[in-house]
C-alpha positions in Angstrom: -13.3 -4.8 -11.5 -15.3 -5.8 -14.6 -15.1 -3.8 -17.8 -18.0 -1.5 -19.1 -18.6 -1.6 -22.8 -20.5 1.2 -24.9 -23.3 -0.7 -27.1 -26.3 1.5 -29.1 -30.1 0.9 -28.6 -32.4 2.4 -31.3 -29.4 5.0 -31.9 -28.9 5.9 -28.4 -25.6 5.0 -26.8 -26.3 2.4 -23.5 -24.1 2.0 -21.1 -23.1 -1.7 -20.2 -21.3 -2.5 -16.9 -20.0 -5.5 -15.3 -21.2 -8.9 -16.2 -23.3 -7.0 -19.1 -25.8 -5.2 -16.4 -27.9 -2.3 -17.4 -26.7 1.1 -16.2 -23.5 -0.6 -14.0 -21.2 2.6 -13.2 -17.8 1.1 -13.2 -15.2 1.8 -10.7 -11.8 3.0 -12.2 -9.1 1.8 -10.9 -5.5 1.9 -11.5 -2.1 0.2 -10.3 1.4 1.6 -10.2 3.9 -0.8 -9.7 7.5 -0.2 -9.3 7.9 3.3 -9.8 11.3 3.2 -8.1 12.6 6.9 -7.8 16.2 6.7 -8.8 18.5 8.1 -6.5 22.5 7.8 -5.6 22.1 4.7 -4.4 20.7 3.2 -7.9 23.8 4.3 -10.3 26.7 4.1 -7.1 30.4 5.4 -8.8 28.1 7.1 -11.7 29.8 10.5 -12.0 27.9 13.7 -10.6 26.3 15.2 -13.7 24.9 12.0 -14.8 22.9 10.9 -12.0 20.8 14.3 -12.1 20.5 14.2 -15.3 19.0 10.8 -14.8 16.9 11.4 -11.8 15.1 14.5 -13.7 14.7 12.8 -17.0 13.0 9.6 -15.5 10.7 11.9 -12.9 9.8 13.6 -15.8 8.7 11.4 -17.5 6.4 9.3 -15.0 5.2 12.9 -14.3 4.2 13.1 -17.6 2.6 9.5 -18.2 0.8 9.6 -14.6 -1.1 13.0 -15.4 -1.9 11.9 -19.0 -3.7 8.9 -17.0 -5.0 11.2 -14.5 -6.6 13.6 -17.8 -7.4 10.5 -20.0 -8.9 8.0 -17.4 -9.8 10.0 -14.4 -9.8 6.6 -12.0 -11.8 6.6 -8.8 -9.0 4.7 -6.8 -5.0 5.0 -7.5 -3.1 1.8 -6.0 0.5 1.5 -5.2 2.3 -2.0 -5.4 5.4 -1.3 -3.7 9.2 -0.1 -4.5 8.0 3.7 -4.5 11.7 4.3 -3.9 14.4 2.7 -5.4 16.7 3.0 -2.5 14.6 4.2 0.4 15.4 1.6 2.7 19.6 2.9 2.6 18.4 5.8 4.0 19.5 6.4 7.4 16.1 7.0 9.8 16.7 9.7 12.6 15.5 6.7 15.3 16.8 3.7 16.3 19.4 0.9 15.4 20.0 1.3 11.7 23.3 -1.0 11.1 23.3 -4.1 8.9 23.3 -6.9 11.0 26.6 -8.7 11.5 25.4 -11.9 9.4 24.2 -9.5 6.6 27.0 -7.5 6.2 28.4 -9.8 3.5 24.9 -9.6 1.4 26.1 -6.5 -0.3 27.3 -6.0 -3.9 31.1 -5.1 -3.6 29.9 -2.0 -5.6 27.6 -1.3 -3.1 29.8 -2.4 0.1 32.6 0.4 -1.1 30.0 3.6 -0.9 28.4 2.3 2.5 29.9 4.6 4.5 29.5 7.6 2.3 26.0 6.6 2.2 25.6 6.8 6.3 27.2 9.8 6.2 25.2 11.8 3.5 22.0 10.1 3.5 20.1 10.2 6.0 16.2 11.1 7.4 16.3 14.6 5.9 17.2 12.9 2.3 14.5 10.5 2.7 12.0 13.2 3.5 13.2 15.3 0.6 12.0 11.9 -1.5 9.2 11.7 0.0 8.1 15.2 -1.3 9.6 14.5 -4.8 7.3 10.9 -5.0 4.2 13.5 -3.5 5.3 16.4 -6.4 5.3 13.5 -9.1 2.1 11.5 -8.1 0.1 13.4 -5.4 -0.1 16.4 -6.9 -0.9 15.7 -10.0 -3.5 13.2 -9.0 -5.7 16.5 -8.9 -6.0 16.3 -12.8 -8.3 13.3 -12.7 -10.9 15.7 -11.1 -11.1 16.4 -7.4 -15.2 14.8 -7.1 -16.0 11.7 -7.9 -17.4 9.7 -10.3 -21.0 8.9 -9.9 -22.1 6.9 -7.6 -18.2 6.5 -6.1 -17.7 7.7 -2.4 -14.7 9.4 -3.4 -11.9 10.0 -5.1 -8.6 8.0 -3.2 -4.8 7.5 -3.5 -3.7 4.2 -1.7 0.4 4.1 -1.6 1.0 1.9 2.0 1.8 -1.1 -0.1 5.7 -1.9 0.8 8.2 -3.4 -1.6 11.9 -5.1 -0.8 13.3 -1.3 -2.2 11.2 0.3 0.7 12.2 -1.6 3.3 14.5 -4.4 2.5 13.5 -8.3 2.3 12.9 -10.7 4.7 15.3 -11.4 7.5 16.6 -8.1 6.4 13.8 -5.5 6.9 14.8 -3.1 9.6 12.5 -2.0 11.8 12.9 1.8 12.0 12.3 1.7 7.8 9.5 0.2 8.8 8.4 2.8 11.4 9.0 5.3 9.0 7.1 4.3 6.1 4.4 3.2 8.0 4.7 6.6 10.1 4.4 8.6 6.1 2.3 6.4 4.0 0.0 4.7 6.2 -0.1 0.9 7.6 1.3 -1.6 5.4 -1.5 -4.3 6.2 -5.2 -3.2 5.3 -8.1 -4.0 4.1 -10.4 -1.8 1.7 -13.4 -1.9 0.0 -13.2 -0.3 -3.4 -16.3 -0.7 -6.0 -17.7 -3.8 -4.9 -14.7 -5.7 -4.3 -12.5 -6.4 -1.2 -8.7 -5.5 -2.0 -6.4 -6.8 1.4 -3.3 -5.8 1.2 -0.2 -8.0 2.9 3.4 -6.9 3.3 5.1 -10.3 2.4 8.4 -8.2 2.0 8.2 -8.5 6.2 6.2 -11.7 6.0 8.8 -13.6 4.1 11.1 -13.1 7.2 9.0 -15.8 8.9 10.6 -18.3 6.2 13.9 -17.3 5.8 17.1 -19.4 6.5 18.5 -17.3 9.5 14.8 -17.7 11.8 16.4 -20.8 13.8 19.3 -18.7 14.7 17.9 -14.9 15.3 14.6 -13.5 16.9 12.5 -12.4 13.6 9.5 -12.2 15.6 9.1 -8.1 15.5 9.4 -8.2 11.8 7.0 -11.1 10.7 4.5 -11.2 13.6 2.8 -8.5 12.8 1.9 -9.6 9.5 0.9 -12.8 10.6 -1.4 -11.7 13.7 -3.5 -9.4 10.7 -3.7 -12.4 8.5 -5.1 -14.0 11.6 -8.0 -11.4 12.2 -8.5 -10.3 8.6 -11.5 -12.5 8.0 -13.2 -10.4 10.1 -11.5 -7.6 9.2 -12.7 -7.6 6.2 -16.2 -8.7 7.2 -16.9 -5.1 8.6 -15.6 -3.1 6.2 -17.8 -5.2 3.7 -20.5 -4.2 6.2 -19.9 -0.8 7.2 -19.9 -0.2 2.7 -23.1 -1.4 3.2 -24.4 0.3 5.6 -23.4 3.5 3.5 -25.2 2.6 0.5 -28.5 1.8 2.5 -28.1 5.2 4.0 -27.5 3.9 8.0 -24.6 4.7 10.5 -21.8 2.9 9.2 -20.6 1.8 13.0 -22.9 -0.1 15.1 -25.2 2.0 17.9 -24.0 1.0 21.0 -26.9 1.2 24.6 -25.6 3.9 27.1 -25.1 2.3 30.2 -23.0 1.9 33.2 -22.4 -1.4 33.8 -19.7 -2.8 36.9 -16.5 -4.4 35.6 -17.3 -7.4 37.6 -20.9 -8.1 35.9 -20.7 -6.6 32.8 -21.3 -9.2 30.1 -18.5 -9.4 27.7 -20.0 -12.2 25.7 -22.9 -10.6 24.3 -21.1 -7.8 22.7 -23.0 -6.0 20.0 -20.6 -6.5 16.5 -21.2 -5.2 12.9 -19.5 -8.7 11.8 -22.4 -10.6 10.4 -20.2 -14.1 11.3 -18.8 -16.5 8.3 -21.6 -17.5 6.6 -22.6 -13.9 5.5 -22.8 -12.7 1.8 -19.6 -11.3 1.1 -17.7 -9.4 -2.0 -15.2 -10.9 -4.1 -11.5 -10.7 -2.9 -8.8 -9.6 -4.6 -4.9 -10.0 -2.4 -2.5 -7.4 -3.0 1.5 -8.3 -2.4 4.5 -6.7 -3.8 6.4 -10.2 -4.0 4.8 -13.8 -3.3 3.3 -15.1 -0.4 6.0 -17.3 0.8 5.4 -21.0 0.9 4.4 -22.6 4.1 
């Protein structure tokens, strides 16, 4: 995002921005990767008072470390980069078919294969949603000591946490749906596009995309896990060509969505290839873009 430097002018303190221009306001952003709440599933056969021990030692102390950023730094824009949960995607959902598939079954640890069942049994939606509130009593409320207006000339202060990783949802071949469904359902869509400063950060779940290259596509239907991802990296030029737009539009002070004529037109006349866009077409300015994934884009 460019860093601003402080420099002194005839004693007076100036404020440099990106690229060295006059007056810049920086945006401040920050990334969290990995925060990976421990849980049963991390330490499996660690005895009972350990893992507590563990589990409030280590929230503590990303409590403390993410409100001295929030204090210190006040960023404009917080940014997840996946595995928010160490074992969230163990977690039995309250919907839909959440067995390892046959083929998978023998992808397991032995140490892991051994407290399976116990897992199912003890595990399930209400334990992810009580995880859910512990990541929101660690990071989302605390976000609140950064200031709740924003900087100067920022739109407003944001927490961005749809980003999955492979400890979310599982990898590959191996995401299962419901996860999916639920995370999405809790932290927002895992594929997106936003504007943030003036840069263009799009966001790609290659945890589900990576399913599209894995070794067991020529012998089972992956199509629900990777086409999503695929049919947004189809569109996302344009995607991402509005919401450079509509940014736009808000700083010039205009209606950020384009006016539409109210008319009533028949269905068998009206003209569907003359419909009014905010997408200003490929050869249009556009901000620089910076792709967001918690694990590489797999190779084609």
């Amino acid at each position: 995002m460019g860093r601003a430097v402080d420099v002194c002018q005839q004693g007076q303190p100036l404020r440099l921005g990106p690229l060295g221009r006059l007056g810049a306001t920086p945006h401040r952003l920050i990334f969290v990767a990995d925060p990976q709440l421990i849980d049963p599933h991390s330490y499996p056969g660690r005895p009972w008072p350990l893992n507590p021990l563990t589990m409030r030692i280590t929230d503590n102390y990303m409590r403390r470390s993410y409100t001295q950023v929030q204090k210190i730094l006040h960023p404009d824009t917080v940014m997840f980069l996946g595995d928010l949960f160490d074992g969230g995607r163990e977690w039995k959902t309250a919907h839909g078919n959440f067995d390892d598939p046959e083929w998978a079954k023998n992808h397991r640890p032995a140490d892991e294969k051994k407290h399976l069942k116990t897992w199912l049994r003890k595990y399930g939606e209400k334990y992810w949603l009580k995880e859910y509130a512990r990541f929101g009593r660690i990071f989302i409320d605390n976000w609140v000591w950064g200031g709740t207006a924003p900087s100067p000339l920022q739109r407003g202060r944001k927490i961005i946490s749809s980003l999955p990783g492979n400890h979310d949802l599982g990898f590959g071949a191996e995401v299962k749906l419901p996860v999916r469904h639920r995370f999405n359902a809790y932290f927002g869509e895992t594929n997106r596009v936003d504007v943030i400063g003036n840069h263009t950060f799009v966001s790609v779940d290659t945890v589900s995309l990576s399913a599209d290259t894995s070794n067991m596509k020529d012998r089972v239907d992956l199509r629900e896990i990777y086409q999503p991802v695929n049919d947004f990296l189809g569109e996302v030029k344009a995607v991402k060509r509005r919401a450079v737009q509509k940014e736009l539009r808000f700083w010039r002070g205009e209606i950020e969505e384009i006016a539409l004529q109210h008319k009533v037109e028949d269905l068998e006349e009206a003209d569907y290839k003359n419909v009014p866009t905010i997408d200003p077409g490929e050869d249009a300015p556009d901000f620089p873009t910076i792709l967001l994934t918690h694990v590489p884009l797999p190779a084609p």
